[in-house]
N, C-alpha and C positions, 0 to 999 in steps of 0.2 A: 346550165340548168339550175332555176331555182331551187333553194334545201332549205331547212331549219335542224335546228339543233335542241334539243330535247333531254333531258335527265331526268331521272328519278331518283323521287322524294323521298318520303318513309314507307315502308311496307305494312308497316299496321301500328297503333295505337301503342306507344311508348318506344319505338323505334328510336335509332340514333342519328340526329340531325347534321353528325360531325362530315359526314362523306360527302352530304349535298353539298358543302361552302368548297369543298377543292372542286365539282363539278362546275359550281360557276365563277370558279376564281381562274381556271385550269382547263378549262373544256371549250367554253367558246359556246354556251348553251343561252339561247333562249326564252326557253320557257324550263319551269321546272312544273314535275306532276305527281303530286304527295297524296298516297292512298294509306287512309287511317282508320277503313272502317274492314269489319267482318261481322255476319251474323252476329255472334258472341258480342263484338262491339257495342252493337244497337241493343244488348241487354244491359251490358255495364253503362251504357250511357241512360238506359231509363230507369236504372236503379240510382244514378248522379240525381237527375228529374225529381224523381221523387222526392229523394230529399230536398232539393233546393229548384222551383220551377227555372231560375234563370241558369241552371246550367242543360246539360242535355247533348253537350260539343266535346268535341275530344279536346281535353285542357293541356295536351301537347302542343299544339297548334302556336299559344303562345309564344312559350319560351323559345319554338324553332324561330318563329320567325324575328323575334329577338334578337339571336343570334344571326343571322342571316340576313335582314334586310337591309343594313350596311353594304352588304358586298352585291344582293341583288340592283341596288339602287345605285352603283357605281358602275355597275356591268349591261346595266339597263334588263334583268330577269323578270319575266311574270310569272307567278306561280298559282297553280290550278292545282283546287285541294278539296277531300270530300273532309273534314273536319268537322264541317257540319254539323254532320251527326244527325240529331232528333229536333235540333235549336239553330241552322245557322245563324239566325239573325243574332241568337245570343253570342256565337263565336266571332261575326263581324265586330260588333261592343266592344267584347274584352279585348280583339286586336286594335282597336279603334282607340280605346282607351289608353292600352299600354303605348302605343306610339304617341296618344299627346302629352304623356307625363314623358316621354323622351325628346318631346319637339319634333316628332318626323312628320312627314305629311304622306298619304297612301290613297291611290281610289279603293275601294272595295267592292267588289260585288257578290250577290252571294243568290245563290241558284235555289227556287222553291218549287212548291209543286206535288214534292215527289211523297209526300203525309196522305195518306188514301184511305187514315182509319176508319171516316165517315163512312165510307161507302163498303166497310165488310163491317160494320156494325151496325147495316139499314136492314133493318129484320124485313123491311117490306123489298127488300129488292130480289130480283127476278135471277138474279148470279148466286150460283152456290159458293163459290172462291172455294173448289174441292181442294186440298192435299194435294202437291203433287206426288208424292209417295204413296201414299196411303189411298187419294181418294174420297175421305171422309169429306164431307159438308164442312163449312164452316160455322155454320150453327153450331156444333161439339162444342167449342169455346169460344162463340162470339162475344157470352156477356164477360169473358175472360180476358180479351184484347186490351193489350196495354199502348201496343202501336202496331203500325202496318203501312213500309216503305215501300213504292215502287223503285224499279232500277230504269231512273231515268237516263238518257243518250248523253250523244253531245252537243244538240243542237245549243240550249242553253249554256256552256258552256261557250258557243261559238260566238253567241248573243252577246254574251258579258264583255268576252274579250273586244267585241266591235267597238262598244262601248267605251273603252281606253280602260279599263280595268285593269291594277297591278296586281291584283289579288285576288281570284276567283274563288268564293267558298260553297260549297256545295252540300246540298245532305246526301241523300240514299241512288249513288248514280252506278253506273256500268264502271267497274274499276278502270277498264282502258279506256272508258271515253273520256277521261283525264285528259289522257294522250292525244283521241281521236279530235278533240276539239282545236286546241292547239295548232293542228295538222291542217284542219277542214279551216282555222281562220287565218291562218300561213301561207299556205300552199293553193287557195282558193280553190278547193275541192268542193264538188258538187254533193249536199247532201241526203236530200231528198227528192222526192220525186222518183219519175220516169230515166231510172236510169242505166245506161249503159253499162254492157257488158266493163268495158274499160274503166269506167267510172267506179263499179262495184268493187271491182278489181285493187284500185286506188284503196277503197278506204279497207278493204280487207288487209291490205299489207300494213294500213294506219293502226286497226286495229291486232293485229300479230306484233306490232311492236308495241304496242299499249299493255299486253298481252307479259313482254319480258320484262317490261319498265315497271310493274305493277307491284314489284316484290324486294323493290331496295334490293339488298345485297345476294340477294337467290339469284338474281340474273347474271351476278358477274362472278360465280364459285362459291358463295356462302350457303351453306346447306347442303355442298354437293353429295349426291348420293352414290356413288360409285366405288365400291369395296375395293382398295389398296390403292387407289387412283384420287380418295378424297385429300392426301398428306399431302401431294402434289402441288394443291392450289397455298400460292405464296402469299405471306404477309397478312392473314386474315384481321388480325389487329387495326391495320390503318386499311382495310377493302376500300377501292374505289365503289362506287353506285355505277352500275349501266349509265350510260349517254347513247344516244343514235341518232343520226344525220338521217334525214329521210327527205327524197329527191321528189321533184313535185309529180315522178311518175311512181312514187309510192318505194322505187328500189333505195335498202337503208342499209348504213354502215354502221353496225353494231361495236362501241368499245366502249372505254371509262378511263378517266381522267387520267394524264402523265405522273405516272410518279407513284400509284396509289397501288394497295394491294388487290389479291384478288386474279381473276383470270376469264378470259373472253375466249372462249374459243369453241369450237365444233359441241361438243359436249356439254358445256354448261348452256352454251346457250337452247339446245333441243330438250334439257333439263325441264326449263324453265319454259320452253314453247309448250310443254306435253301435259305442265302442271297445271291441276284440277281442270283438268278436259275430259268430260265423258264421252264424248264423241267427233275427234282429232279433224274430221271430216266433214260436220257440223258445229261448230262454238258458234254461240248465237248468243247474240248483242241485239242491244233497242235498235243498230244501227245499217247491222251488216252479220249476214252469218259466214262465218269464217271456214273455209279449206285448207287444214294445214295442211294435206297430204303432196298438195302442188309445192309447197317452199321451195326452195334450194337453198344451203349454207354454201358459200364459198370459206371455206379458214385461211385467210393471211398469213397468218401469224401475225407475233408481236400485238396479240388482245384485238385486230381484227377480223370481224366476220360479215361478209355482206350476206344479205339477205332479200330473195325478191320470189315472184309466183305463186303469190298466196290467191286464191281466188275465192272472190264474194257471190252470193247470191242474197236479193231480197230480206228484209228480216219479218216479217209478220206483220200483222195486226195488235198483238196482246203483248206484254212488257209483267215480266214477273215479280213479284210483291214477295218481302219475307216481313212478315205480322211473329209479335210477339205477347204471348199469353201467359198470366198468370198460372202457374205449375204445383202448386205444393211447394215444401219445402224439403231441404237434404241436411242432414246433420250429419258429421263423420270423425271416426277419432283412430288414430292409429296407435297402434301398439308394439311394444319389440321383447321377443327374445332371443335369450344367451342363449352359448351352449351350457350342459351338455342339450342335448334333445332338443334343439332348438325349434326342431318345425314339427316336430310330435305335440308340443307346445302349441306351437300359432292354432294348429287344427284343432286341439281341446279349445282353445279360449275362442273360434268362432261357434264351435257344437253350446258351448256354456253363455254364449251372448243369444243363439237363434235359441236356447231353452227359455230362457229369461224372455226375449219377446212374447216367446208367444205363452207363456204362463202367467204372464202381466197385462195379453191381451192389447199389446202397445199396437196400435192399427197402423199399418205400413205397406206401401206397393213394391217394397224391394228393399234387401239389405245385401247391399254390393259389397265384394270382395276381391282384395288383390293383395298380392307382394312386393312392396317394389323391389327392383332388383332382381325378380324372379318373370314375372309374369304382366308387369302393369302397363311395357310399351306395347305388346303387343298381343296382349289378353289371351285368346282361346288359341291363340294361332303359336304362342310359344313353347318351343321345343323343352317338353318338361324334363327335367334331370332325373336319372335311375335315384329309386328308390337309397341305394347308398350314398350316393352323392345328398339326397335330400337330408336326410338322418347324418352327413356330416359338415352341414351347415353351423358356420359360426355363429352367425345368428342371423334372425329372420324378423322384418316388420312387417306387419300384416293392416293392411287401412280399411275399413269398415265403415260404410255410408248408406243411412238410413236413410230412404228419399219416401215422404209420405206429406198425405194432404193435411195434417192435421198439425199445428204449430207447434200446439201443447207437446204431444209427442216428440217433435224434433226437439225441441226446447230439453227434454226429458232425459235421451238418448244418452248422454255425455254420463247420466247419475246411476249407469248399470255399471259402471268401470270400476272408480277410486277404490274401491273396498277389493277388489280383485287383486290388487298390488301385494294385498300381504294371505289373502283369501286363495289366491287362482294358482297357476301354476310358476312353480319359482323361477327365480333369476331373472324378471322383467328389467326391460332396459327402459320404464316410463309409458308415460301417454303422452301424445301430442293431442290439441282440437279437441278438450272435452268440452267448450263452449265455443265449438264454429259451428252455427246455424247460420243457412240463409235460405232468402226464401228462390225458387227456379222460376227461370221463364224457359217456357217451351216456345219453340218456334215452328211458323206456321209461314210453310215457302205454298204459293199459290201464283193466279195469272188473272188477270186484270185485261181489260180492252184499251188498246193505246187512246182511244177517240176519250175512252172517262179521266184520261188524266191530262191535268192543265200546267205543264210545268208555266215556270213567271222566272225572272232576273229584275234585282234592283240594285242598285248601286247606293255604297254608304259611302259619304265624303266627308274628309277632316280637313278641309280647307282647300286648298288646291293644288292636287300633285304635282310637283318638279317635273 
């Protein structure tokens, strides 16, 4: 039976490129499938924009593939990448570029489409683009929108690679249609249309694996969350990345590269199935909504796990868009004290910061508070220590962040402190961030009708690939 072999790239935006080069030195992989974006992503990359319109791409992208295209182009690898960002066409260029100051030759293609600002900032159109949280219109902050990505499929993906493309760059797509793509141009899976029960079937198992390959080093033990059982997982230092062999009836042999660290097995891999799924029974993709509850794990051992019975159903009409709006701004500054009294301390110097606001009249939508070390991983939900324990803290930093629409004000924030060092309460251990301002984008996840978006694939060429 026909398979491909499949690995994963980076898991998000400054990731470590070092584990993909033994996947395709070591593994026997195919395609590799490098996911660089996250909401937050699409904000640091339209704050890049801003400053400079020709960036807007995740300026990783580079240096990985730098590193890597030597041994891709020895091993015969194509790599599928949302890098993108807000600019592919700007991230094909600078890979375009750096390979002709190296002499290499590369096709590129790079996947568009998926930019849909126009259409939630057409004050005349007949679509609210509600919240989906909330609800709200998009009127609230349409004259606010700074961008607004659909999450495009795989088809385009599938496009590019027909194309002979070594390098697929994409913007704002479905993170495992990475994978799905790759799969559905490999394996000659059916993608659209009228289709069968079996057929569904196929690409729900495509994308269940797209699903664990999506997150670099979470799929093979890194991150593990499992109390006295995370020490277990070996060698995290040199981790292998996930690879998976996926058979053209969809059933995959989940492992990673000989030699490397890290661990495959029953548990990490349902880890990493379960993660950011609100509903295990529905995950739904431009492509295919996914069943995990049908899987089956078989564990091997020795790092493998097959994997097969995921069932698809239909995916929609509508593909979900995350828009990014101008927010205000957050200024924050942390503070520390000694003992004695360490946190009888922290608590006078936030009661003498919220007096000073609002006696200054400094206009603000919130002045957030935390501990770290105390309370800042997991906020309301941390088990607060008896009052004795509190009162016999060594010491305590306390971070305070003013999040308000007015510049001036966040600008301002930092100049209620200094004078406190020798004014406020004794034995300060310093400020941190008495001039970090920036300004927030809020995000705005909404849903779109597939028929208004027009994804497109072009191909960029530096001569003619090898």
């Amino acid at each position: 039976m026909k398979s491909v072999r499949i690995g994963a790239g980076l898991g998000f935006y400054g990731d470590n490129p070092q584990p993909v080069l033994a996947s395709i030195e070591r593994a026997g992989v195919q395609f590799i499938a490098s996911d660089h974006l996250a909401e937050l992503t699409l904000a640091i990359l339209q704050k890049d924009r801003q400053r400079d319109p020709a960036l807007g791409y995740a300026r990783d992208l580079v240096p990985m593939l730098l590193r890597l295209w030597p041994a891709m182009r020895a091993h015969g690898v194509r790599l599928v990448c949302n890098a993108g960002g807000l600019h592919p066409r700007g991230a094909a260029l600078a890979v375009l570029q750096a390979f002709e100051r190296k002499g290499w030759r590369a096709r590129v293609a790079i996947v568009v489409g998926d930019d849909v600002l126009p259409l939630l900032q057409d004050a005349q159109s007949d679509q609210d683009y509600a919240h989906l949280l909330s609800g709200e219109p998009v009127a609230r902050v349409r004259e606010r929108l700074v961008f607004a990505n659909a999450y495009l499929g795989a088809r385009p993906i599938v496009d590019a690679l027909a194309l002979g493309a070594d390098i697929v760059i994409t913007g704002r797509v479905a993170d495992a249609a990475l994978t799905l793509g790759p799969l559905v141009h490999a394996l000659g899976w059916s993608l659209e249309g009228a289709q069968t029960v079996e057929a569904l079937d196929r690409l729900a198992q495509g994308l269940a694996v797209g699903h664990w390959l999506e997150c670099s080093g979470q799929g093979s033990g890194g991150n593990f969350g499992a109390q006295g059982r995370w020490q277990q997982i070996p060698d995290l230092a040199h981790i292998g990345y996930p690879v998976a062999e996926v058979a053209e009836d969809g059933s995959a042999l989940l492992t990673k590269p000989p030699g490397t660290g890290g661990r495959v097995n029953f548990d990490t891999v349902r880890q990493q199935l379960l993660y950011e799924v609100h509903d295990p029974h529905a995950y739904r993709s431009p492509d295919v909504v996914l069943d995990l509850g049908a899987i089956v794990l078989h564990d091997e051992g020795e790092d493998r796990v097959r994997m097969r019975g995921a069932r698809g159903a239909p995916p929609g009409d509508s593909l979900k868009v995350v828009g990014g709006f101008q927010d205000g701004y957050k200024a924050e500054v942390t503070w520390g004290f000694a003992w004695p009294d360490a946190w009888a301390k922290a608590q006078a110097a936030v009661r003498m910061i919220r007096t000073l606001l609002a006696e200054q009249r400094v206009p603000h939508d919130e002045l957030f508070v935390e501990h770290p070390g105390l309370d800042s991983a997991h906020g309301a939900l941390s088990p607060r220590p008896a009052p004795a324990a509190l009162d016999a803290l060594n010491e305590v930093w306390t971070r305070m962040v003013l999040r308000t629409q007015d510049r001036a004000a966040a600008e301002g924030f930092g100049r209620l402190f200094p004078w406190l060092a020798l004014s406020g309460p004794a034995y300060t251990c310093g400020f941190n961030g008495l001039h970090n301002v920036s300004e927030l984008l809020g995000i705005w996840p909404t849903l779109i009708e597939r028929a208004a978006v027009e994804p497109g694939v072009r191909i960029e060429c530096l001569g003619d690939a090898p």
